[in-house]
N, C-alpha and C positions, 0 to 999 in steps of 0.2 A: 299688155294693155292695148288697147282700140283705141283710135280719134277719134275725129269729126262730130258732128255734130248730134249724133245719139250719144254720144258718151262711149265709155268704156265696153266694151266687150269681153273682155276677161278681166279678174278681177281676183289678184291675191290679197288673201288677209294673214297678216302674222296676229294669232292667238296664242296669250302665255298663261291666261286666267278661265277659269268660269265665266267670268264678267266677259270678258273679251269676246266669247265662244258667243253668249248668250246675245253680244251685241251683232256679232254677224249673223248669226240666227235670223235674231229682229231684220234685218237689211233685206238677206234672204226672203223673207215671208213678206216684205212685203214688195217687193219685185212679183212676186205669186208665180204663174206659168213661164214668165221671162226669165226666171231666174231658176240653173240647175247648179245644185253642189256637189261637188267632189273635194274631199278633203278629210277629214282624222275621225276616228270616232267619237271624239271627242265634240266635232261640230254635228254629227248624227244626234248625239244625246243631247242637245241644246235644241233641236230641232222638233226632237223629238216629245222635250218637254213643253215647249211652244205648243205646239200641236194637238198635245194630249191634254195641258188646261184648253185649250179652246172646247173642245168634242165634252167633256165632263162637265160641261153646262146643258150640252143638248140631252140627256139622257132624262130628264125633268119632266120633256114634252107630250112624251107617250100618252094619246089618249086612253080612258077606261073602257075597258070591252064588256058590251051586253052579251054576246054569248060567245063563247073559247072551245075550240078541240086543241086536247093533249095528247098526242101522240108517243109513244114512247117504245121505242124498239131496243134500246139499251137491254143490256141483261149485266149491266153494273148492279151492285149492291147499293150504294149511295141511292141513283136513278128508281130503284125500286124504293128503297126506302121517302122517297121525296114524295111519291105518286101515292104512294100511306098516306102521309103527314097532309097531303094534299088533301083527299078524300076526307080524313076527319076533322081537318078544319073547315072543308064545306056542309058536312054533317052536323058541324056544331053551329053555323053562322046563324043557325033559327031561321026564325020568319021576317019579313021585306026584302025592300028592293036588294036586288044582289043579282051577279052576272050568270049565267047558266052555264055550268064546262062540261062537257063532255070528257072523259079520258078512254082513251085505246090503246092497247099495249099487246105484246107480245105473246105473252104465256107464258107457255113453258118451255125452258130452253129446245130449242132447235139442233140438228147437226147439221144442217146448211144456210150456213148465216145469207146467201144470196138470194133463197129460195126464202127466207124469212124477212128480208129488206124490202122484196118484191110484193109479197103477198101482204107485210104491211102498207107498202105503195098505193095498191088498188084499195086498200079499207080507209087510207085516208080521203082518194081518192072521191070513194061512195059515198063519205060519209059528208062531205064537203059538200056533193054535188047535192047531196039530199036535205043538207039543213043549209039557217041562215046565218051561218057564223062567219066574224067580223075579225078573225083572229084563230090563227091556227097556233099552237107551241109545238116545235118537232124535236125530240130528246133523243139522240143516239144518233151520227152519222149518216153511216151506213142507209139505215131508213129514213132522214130526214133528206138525202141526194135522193132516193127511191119516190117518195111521193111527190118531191118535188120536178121530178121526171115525169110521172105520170097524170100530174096534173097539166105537162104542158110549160111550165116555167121556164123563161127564158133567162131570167136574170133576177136577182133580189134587191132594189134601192136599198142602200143600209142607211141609216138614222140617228143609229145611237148602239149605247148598250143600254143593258137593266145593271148589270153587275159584268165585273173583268170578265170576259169568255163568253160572255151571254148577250150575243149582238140583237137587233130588231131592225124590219124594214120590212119594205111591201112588194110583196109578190110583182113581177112584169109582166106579162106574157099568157097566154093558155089559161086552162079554166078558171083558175083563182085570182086574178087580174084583176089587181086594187087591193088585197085583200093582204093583213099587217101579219108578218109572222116572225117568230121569235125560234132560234133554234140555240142550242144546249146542248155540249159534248155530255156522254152520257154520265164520264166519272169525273167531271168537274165538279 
């Protein structure tokens, strides 16, 4: 324990319950940056639950995109199948308003996955630099570090998620700067 007149400077708590965990949690969070925990997993998962209602509100706020590139380097089964289902439910949406997606993907398998992360880098790249799009989705790692390299990207603001695994936030840095993208491990 610490004096004077800021108060305490360390600060043990005896936890025996949930309740107990949950209430040093609360204490914790709202100290915010003055406050660092060391202690059981038990206070990690209290923490962590805090944490995790807060953020599962923001996920709501996502603006709608008037025009989207999909990118997809994956050569998951899942990943392909999604960019199907994708395609025919934009074939099927008829006529008005609705957002325009482009999709790009891969092919046909590869044997040098570096040489195919790269070469999809540059086509996200082009394709980016040539149209107005407001919203890139990048599906499969490997390619989604690759254009986001060759666009120049310094960093991604994160935001939210859409769903577990499937975070969104906006581009920093280099050519795509401002611009919302959403990335997607390939066999999630």
């Amino acid at each position: 324990n610490g004096a004077g007149s800021q108060g305490p400077r360390v600060l043990f708590v005896d936890a025996s319950t949930d309740a107990d965990l949950d209430a040093a949690a609360a204490g914790l969070d709202r100290l915010g940056s003055r406050g660092v925990a060391a202690g059981s997993a038990g206070l990690a998962a209290a923490l962590a639950r805090r944490w995790s209602a807060r953020r599962s509100t923001r996920t709501a706020q996502i603006p709608s995109s008037t025009r989207m590139l999909i990118g997809v380097t994956s050569l998951h089964p899942r990943a392909r199948e999604s960019v199907e289902r994708l395609g025919t439910a934009i074939a099927a949406s008829g006529t008005g308003p609705r957002a325009v997606v482009d999709v790009i993907d891969t092919g046909a398998l590869r044997t040098d996955p570096a040489a195919v992360a790269a070469r999809f880098g540059e086509q996200v790249a082009e394709r980016l630099a040539g149209g107005s799009y407001d919203t890139v989705v990048l599906v499969g790692g490997d390619g989604a570090a690759a254009a986001l390299h060759r666009v120049g990207a310094d960093a991604i603001r994160l935001h939210g998620t859409l769903a577990a695994g499937v975070p969104f936030g906006t581009i920093l840095g280099g050519a795509a700067h401002g611009m919302r993208v959403v990335t997607k491990s390939g066999g999630l």
